[in-house]
C-alpha positions as CSV (number, residue, x, y, z in Angstrom):
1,X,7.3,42.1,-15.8
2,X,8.3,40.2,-12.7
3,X,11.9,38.0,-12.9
4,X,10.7,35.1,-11.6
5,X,7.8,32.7,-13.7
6,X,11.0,31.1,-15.3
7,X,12.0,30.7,-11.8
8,X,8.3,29.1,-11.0
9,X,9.1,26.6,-13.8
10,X,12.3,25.7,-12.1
11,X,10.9,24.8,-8.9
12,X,8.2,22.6,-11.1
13,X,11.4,20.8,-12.4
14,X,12.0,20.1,-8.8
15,X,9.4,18.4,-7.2
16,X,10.8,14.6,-7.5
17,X,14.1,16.1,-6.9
18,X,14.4,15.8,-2.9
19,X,17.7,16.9,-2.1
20,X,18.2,19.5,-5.0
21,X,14.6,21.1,-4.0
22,X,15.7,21.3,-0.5
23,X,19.5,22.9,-1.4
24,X,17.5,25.4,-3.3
25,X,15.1,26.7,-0.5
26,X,18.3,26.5,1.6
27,X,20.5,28.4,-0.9
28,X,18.2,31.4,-1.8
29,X,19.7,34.4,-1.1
30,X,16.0,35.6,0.1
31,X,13.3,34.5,2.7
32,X,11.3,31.4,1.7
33,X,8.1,29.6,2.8
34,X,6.2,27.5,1.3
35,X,2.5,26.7,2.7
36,X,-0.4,25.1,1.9
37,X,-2.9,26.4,-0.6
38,X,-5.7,26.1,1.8
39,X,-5.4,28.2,5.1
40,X,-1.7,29.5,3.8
41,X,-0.5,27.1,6.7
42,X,3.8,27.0,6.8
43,X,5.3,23.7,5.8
44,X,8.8,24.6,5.3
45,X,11.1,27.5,5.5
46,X,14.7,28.2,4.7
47,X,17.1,30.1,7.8
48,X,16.9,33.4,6.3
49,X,12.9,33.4,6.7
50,X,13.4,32.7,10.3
51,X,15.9,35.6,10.9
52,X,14.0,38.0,8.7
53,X,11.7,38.8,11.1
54,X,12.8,36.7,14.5
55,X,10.0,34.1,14.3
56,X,10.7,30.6,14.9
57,X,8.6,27.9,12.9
58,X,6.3,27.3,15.5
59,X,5.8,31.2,16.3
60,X,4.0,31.0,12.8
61,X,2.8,27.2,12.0
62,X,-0.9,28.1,12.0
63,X,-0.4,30.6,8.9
64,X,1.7,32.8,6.7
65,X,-0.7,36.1,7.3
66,X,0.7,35.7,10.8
67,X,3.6,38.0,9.4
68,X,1.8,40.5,7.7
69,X,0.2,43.6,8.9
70,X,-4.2,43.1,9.2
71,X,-4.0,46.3,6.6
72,X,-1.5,44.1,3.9
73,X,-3.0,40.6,4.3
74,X,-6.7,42.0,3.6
75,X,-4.9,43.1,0.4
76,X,-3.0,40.4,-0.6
77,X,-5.9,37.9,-0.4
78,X,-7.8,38.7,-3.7
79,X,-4.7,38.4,-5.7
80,X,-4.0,35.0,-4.0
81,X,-7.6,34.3,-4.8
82,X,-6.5,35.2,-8.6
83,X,-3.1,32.9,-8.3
84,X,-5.4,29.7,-7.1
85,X,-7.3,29.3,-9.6
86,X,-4.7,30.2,-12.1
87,X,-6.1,33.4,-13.3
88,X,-2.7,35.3,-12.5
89,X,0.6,33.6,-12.9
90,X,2.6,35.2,-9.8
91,X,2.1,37.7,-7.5
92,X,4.5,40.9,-7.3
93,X,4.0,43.5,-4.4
94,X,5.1,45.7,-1.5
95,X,3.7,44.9,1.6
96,X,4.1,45.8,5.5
97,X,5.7,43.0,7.3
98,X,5.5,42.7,11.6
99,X,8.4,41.4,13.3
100,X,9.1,39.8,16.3
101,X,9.8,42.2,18.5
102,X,7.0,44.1,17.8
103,X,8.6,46.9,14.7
104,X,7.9,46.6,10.9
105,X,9.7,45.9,7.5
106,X,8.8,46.3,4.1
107,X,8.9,43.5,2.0
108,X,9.0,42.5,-1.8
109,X,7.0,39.7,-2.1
110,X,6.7,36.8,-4.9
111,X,4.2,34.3,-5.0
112,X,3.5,31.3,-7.4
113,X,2.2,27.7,-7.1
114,X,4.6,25.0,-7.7
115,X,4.0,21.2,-8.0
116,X,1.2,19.7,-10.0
117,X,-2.1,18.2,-9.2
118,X,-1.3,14.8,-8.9
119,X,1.3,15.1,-6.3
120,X,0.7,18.3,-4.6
121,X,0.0,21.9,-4.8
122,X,1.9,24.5,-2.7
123,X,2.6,28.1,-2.7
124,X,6.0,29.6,-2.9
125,X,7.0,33.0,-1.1
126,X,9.9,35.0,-1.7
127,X,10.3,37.7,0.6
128,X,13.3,40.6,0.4
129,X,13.7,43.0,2.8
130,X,13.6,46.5,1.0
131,X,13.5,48.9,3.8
132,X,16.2,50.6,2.6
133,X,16.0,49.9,-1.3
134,X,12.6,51.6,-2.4
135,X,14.1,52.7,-5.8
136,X,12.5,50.8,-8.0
137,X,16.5,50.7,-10.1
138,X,18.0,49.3,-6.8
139,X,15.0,46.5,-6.2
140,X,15.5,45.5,-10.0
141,X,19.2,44.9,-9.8
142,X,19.3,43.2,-7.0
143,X,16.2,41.1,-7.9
144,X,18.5,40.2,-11.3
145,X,21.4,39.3,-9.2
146,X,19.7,37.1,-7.4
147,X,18.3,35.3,-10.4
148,X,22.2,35.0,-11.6
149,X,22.9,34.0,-8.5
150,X,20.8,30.9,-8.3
151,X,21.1,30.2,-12.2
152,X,24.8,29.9,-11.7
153,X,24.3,27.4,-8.5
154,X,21.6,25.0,-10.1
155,X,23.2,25.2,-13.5
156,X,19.9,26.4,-15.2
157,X,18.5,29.9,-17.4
158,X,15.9,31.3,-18.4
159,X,14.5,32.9,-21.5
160,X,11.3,34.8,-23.3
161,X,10.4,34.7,-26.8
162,X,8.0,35.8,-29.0
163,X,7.4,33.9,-31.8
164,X,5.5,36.2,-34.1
165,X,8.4,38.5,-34.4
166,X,11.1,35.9,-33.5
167,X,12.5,37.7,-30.4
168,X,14.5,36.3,-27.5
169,X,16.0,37.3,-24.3
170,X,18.2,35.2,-21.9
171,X,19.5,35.0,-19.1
172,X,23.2,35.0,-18.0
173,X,22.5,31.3,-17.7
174,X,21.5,30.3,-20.9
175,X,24.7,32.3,-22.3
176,X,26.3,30.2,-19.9
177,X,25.0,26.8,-21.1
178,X,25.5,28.1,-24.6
179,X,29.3,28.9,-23.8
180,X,28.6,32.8,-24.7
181,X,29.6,35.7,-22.9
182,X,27.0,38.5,-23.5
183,X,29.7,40.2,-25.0
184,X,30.7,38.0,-27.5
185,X,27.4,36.6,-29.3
186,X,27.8,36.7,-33.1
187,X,24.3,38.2,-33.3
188,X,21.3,39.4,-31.6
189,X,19.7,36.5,-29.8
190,X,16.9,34.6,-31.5
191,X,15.4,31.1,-32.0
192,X,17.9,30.0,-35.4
193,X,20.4,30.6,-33.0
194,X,19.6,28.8,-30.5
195,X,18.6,25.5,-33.0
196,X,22.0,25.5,-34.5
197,X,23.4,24.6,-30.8
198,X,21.0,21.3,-30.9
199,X,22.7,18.0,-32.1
200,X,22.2,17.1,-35.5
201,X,20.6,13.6,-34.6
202,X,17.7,15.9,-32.3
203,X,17.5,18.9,-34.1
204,X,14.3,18.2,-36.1
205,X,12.6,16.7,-33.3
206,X,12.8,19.0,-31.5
207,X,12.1,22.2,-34.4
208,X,9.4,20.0,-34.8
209,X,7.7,20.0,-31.1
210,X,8.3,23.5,-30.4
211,X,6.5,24.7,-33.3
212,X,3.8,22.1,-32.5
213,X,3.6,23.8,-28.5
214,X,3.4,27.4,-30.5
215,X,0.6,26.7,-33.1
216,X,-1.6,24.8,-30.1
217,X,-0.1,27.5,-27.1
218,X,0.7,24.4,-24.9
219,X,3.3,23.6,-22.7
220,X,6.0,21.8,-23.3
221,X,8.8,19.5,-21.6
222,X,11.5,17.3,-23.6
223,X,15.0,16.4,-23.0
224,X,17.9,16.4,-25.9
225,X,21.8,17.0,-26.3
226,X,23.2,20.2,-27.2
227,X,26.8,21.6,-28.1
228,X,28.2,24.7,-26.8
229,X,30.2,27.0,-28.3
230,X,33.4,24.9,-27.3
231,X,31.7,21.4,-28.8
232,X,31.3,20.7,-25.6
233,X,27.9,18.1,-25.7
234,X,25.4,19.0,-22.5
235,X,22.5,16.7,-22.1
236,X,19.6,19.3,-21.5
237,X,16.5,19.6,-19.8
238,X,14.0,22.0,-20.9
239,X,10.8,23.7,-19.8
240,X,8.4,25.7,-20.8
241,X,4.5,27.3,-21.5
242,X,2.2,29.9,-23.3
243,X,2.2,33.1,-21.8
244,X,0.2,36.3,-23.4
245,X,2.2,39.3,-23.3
246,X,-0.7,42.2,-23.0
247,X,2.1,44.9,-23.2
248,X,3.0,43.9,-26.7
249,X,-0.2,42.5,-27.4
250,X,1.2,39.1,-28.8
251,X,1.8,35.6,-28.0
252,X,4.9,34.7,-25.7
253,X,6.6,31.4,-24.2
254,X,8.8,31.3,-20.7
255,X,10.4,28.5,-20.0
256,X,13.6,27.4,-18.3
257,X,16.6,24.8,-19.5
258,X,18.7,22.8,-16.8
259,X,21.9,21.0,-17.4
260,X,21.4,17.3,-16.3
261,X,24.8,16.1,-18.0
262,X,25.7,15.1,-14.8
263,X,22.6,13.4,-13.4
264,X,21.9,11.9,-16.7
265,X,25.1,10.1,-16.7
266,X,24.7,9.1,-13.4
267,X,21.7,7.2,-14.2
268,X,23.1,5.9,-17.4
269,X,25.7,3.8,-14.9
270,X,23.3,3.0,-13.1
271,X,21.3,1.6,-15.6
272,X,24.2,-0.1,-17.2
273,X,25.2,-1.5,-13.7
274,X,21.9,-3.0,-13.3
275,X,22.2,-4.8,-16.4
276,X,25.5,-6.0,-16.1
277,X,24.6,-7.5,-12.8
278,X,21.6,-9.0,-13.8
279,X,23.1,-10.9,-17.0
280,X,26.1,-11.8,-14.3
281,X,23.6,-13.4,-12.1
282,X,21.4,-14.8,-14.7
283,X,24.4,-17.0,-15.9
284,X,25.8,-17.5,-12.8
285,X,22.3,-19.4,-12.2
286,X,22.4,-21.3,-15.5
287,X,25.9,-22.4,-14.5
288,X,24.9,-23.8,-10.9
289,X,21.5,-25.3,-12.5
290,X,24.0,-26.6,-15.2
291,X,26.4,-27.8,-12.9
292,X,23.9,-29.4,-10.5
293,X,22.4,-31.3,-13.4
294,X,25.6,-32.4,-14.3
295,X,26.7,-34.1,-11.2
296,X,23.8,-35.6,-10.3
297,X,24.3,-38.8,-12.5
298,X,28.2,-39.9,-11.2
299,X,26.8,-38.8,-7.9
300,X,24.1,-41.5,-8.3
301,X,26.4,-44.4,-9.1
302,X,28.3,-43.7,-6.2
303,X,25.5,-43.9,-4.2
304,X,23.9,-46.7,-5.7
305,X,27.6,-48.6,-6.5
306,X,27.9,-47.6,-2.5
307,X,24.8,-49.1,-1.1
308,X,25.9,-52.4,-3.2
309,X,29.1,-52.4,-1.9
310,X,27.8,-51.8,2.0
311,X,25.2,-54.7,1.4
312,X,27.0,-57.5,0.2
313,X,30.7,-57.1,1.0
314,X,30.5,-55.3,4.2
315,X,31.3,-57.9,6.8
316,X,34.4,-59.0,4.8
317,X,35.7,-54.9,4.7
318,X,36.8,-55.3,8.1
319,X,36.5,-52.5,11.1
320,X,38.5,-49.7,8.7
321,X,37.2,-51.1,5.7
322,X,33.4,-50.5,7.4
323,X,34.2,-47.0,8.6
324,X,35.9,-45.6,5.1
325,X,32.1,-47.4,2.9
326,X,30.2,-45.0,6.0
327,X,32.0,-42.5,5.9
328,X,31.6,-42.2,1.8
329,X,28.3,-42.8,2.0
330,X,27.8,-40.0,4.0
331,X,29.6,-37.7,2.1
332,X,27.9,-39.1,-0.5
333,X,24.2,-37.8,0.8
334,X,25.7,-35.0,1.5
335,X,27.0,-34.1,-1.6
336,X,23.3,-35.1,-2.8
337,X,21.5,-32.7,-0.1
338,X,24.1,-29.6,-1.0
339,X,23.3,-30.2,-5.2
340,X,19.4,-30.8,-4.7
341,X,19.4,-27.8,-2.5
342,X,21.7,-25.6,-5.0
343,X,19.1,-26.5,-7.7
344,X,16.0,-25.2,-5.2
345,X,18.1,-22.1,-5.4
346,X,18.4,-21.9,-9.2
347,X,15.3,-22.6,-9.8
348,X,13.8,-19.7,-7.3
349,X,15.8,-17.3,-8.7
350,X,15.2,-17.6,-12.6
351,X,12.0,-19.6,-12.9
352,X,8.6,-17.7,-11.5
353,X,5.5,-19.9,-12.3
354,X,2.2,-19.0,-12.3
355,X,1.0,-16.7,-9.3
356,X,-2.0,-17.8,-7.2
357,X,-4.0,-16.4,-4.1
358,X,-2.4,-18.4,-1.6
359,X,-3.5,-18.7,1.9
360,X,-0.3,-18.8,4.3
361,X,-2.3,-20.9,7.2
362,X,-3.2,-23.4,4.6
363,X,0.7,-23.7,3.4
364,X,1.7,-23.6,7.1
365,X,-0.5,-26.6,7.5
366,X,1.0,-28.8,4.8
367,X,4.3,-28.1,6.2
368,X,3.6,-29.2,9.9
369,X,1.7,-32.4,8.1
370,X,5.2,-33.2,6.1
371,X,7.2,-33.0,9.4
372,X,4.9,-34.5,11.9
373,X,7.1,-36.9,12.4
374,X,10.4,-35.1,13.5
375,X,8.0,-33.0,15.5
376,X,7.1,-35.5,17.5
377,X,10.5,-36.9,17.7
378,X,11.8,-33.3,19.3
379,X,8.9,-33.0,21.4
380,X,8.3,-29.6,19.6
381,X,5.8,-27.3,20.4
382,X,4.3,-25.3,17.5
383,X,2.2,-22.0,18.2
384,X,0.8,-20.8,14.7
385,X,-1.4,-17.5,14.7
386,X,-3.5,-16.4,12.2
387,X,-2.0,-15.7,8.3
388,X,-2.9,-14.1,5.9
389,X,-3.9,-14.2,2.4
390,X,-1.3,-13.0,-0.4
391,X,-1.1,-13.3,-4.4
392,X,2.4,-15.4,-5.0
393,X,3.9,-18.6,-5.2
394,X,2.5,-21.4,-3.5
395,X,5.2,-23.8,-3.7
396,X,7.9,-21.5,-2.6
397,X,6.1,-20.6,0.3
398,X,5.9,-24.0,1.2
399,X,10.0,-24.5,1.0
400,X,10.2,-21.4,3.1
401,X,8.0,-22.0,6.3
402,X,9.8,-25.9,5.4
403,X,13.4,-24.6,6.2
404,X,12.3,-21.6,9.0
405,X,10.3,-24.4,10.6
406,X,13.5,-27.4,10.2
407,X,16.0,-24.8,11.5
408,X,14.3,-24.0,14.3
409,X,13.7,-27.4,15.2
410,X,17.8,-28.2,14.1
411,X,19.1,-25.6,16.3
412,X,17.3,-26.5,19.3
413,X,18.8,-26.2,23.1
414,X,19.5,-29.9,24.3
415,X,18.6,-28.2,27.8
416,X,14.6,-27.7,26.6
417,X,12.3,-29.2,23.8
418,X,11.5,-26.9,20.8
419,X,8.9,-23.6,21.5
420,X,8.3,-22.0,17.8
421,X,5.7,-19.2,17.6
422,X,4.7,-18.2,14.0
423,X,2.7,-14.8,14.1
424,X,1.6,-11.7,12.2
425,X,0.5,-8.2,12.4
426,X,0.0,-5.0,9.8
427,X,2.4,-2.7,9.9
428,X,1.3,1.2,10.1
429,X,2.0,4.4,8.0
430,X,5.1,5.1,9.6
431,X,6.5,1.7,10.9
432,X,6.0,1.2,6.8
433,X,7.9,4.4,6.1
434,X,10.6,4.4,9.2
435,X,11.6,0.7,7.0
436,X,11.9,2.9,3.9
437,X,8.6,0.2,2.4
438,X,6.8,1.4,-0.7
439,X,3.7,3.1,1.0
440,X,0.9,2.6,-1.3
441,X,1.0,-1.3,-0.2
442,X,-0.2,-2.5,2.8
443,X,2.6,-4.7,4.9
444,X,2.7,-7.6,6.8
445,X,5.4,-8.7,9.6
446,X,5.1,-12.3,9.6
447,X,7.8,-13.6,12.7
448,X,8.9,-17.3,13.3
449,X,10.8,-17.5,17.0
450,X,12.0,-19.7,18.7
451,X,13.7,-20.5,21.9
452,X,16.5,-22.2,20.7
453,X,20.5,-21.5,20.6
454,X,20.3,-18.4,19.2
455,X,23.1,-16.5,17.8
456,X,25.3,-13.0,18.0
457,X,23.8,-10.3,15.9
458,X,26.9,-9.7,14.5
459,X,25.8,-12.3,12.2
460,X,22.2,-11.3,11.6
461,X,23.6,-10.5,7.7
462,X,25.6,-13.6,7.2
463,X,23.7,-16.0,7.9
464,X,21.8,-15.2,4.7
465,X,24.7,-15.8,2.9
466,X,25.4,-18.7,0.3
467,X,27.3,-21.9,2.1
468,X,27.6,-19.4,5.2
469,X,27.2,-21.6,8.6
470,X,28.0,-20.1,12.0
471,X,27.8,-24.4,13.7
472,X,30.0,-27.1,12.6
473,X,28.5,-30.1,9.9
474,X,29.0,-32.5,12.8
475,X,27.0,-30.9,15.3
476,X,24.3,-29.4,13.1
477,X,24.4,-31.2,9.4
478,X,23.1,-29.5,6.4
479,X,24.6,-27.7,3.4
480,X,24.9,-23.7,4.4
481,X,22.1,-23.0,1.5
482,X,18.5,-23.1,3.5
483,X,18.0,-19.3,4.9
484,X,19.8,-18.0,0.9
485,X,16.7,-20.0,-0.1
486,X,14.3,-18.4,2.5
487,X,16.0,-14.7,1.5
488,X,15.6,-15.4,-2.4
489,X,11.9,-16.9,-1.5
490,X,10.9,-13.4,0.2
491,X,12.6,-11.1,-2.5
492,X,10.8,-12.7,-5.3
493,X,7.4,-11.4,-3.3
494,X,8.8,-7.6,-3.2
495,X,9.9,-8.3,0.5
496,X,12.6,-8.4,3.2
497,X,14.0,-10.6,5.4
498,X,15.9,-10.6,8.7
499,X,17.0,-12.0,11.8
500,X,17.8,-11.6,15.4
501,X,19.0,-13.5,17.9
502,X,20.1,-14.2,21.9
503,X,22.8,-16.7,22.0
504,X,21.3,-18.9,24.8
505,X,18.1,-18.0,24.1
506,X,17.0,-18.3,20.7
507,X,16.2,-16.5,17.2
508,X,13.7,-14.3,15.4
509,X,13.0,-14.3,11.5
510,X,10.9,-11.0,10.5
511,X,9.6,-11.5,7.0
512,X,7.8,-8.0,5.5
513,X,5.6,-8.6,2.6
514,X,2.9,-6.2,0.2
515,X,0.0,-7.2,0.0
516,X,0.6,-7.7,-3.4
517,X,3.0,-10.1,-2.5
518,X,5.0,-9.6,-5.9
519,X,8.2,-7.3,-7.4
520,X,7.2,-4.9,-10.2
């Protein structure tokens, strides 16, 4: 009975587990490929593959049978045959391998499929060099250290039983998870043991779905706590299938259990962090919608006491007496500008209407219409290509092309009238994967640029920022809040946002959007 189907389920465990898959391949104390199921092509390979035999990657791209002898290969292939279409679990044998330089090794190799058919299948080989370890004694031990070995690193066993007569073997690892040495287990292993290590509060559960996996001979997969000998409480994940045992003539499971403690409790933070944060921001936006509310009534009576003030008792105020009423007043709008604005920003963030099909051109459009007028005054220039069609929010669209459009025109150069060019383009496969963008979407790069002041890089990220301004109020008036707006705006469509400039020369805004053009 080969060591290594518990192994098999392992790397099943594995497969959505990037880093930790790849630490594996590179931590086996043995050669190992893995290659396609169809023309046995290489895909990856660990270092001790590549020094096995002295071929580099590319020496043996086309195929895995590259390796073997003619004579071997011819004799492998029925059994992978058998392994495809699950009709054998793994494959166990000798076989003649060619190196580099022309000589031959012999070879223990184990094959079995890992992954599942909704992401992908591959085939796993694990090849040992056993020139010099024929006895079959020798090739066992060393086959069982290696399994140690590799329990011990990924913090997982392995075990066997037979239900009919309630028999168990495990591996060092499960002792270890257990807290046992092999030497100091009150009994013989079986399943009673085992259950009495379950916490209380998942105990029948879980009795409860193993038996079910028995009495149907399906597979199984389910996480719950444990306590070791020690009390020590181990979040566990475990792993396993029907296997029929046609030396004993009975029903068998394999399976395998892995410690997540550590992972688990890493994504409990995480988790909790995420919640946290969002109930900080959520009130954070009630307070400045609050807030904003709240001001805008005295704000209004200044305004309004203001204007009466300017209108009726201005030429008795004097020259100072003018200047302080104009100076107020503009404070005043100010003021009025920064708490209208600070409301467009609560409102973004907490309050999603209804979503529509909304045709970008069409909002672009309405937004030139609504600034004709300071257009015209800055002798603008406005060069819109053609938009797409995306599923969001209409009205926010419209306040974002509003304030990408009004900056640009703002932060003109005094030296030439404004040049804004809106376009778009589809990004490909691996623009959309070099920007780490979810890849079953399609994305668009929408760009605004424009030739005006520009600004340093540097402050590509801050400018994004809440009452962040990089220009004086004097020179360039407004309240610090329109590009947060824009930022917010594009988030709330599953998107990003950013910016580059020339100082001199001007800026460009690169908006990516799905398709979709929504968050989960």
């Amino acid at each position: 009975m080969s060591a290594y189907p518990p192994l098999a389920l392992y790397f099943d465990t594995l497969q959505h587990d990037t880093p930790l898959w790849q630490q594996l391949i590179d931590h086996f104390p043995a050669s190992v490929y893995i290659t396609a199921m169809d023309g046995y092509r290489i895909v990856s390979a660990n270092e001790r593959a590549t020094g096995l035999l002295g071929y580099t990657l590319q020496q043996t791209e086309s195929s895995i049978a590259d390796i073997f002898s003619p004579e071997d290969w011819k004799l492998l292939l029925p059994s992978l045959e058998l392994l495809k279409r699950q009709e054998q679990s793994c494959i166990n044998a000798i076989r003649q391998l060619k190196a580099e330089n022309g000589s031959s090794r012999l070879g223990h190799i184990t094959v079995f499929i890992t992954g599942s058919p909704d992401t992908a299948l591959h085939l796993v080989w694990i090849i040992q060099d056993v020139t010099g370890q024929m006895e079959k004694g020798e090739l066992l031990r060393t086959t069982q250290e290696l399994v140690c070995e590799i329990e011990d690193l990924l913090q997982f066993g392995s075990w066997t039983w037979w239900p009919e007569d309630n028999n168990v073997q495990w591996s060092d690892g499960i002792y270890k998870l257990l807290g046992y040495e092999r030497t100091s287990l009150p009994r013989e292993p079986d399943f009673s043991l085992y259950m009495s290590h379950v916490s209380e509060e998942d105990a029948d559960w879980v009795n409860a779905a193993l038996y079910k996996a028995v009495s149907q001979k399906e597979p199984f997969e389910m996480e719950y706590d444990l306590l070791d000998q020690a009390g020590k409480r181990k979040k566990i994940h475990a792993k396993g299938k029907y296997v029929y045992d046609h030396e004993r003539k009975q029903d068998r499971f394999i399976g395998v259990l892995r410690d997540i403690s550590t992972v688990w409790q890493l994504e409990q933070d995480r988790k909790r962090y995420i919640q946290d944060l969002r109930r900080s921001n959520k009130e954070l936006e009630e307070f400045a919608y609050v807030a904003s509310h709240d001001l805008q009534e005295p704000l209004r009576k200044i305004l309004t006491f203001g204007d009466l003030l300017n209108n009726r008792y201005r030429e008795q105020l004097g020259n100072d007496g003018k200047q302080y009423i104009d100076r107020m007043m503009k404070a005043s709008q100010h003021m009025q500008q920064l708490i209208n604005d600070l409301l467009t920003l609560s409102r973004i963030s907490s309050r999603k209407p209804d979503t529509t099909s909304v045709k970008l051109d069409e909002v672009l459009q309405g937004v030139l219409a609504d600034m004709e007028e300071t257009i015209r005054e800055n002798n603008a220039e406005i060069i819109i290509h053609p938009l797409p069609e995306i599923k969001g929010y209409h009205v926010q669209f419209q306040q974002l092309f509003t304030n990408l459009l009004g900056n640009a025109v703002k932060f003109r150069d005094k030296e030439r009238p404004p040049r804004i060019e809106v376009s778009c383009r589809i990004l490909n496969y691996q623009e959309v994967v070099a920007l780490l963008l979810d890849v079953k979407h399609t994305w668009y790069e929408i760009t605004v640029a424009d030739n005006g002041i520009g600004f340093e890089n540097i402050h590509s990220h801050r400018i994004f920022q809440v009452f962040q301004r990089l220009h004086g109020k004097t020179e360039y008036p407004g309240t610090g809040l329109g590009l947060s707006i824009c930022q917010k705006i594009i988030e709330n469509h599953g998107g990003k946002i950013s910016a580059t400039g020339i100082p001199g020369e001007g800026a460009r805004f690169i908006i990516h959007l799905p398709d979709t053009g929504l968050t989960d």
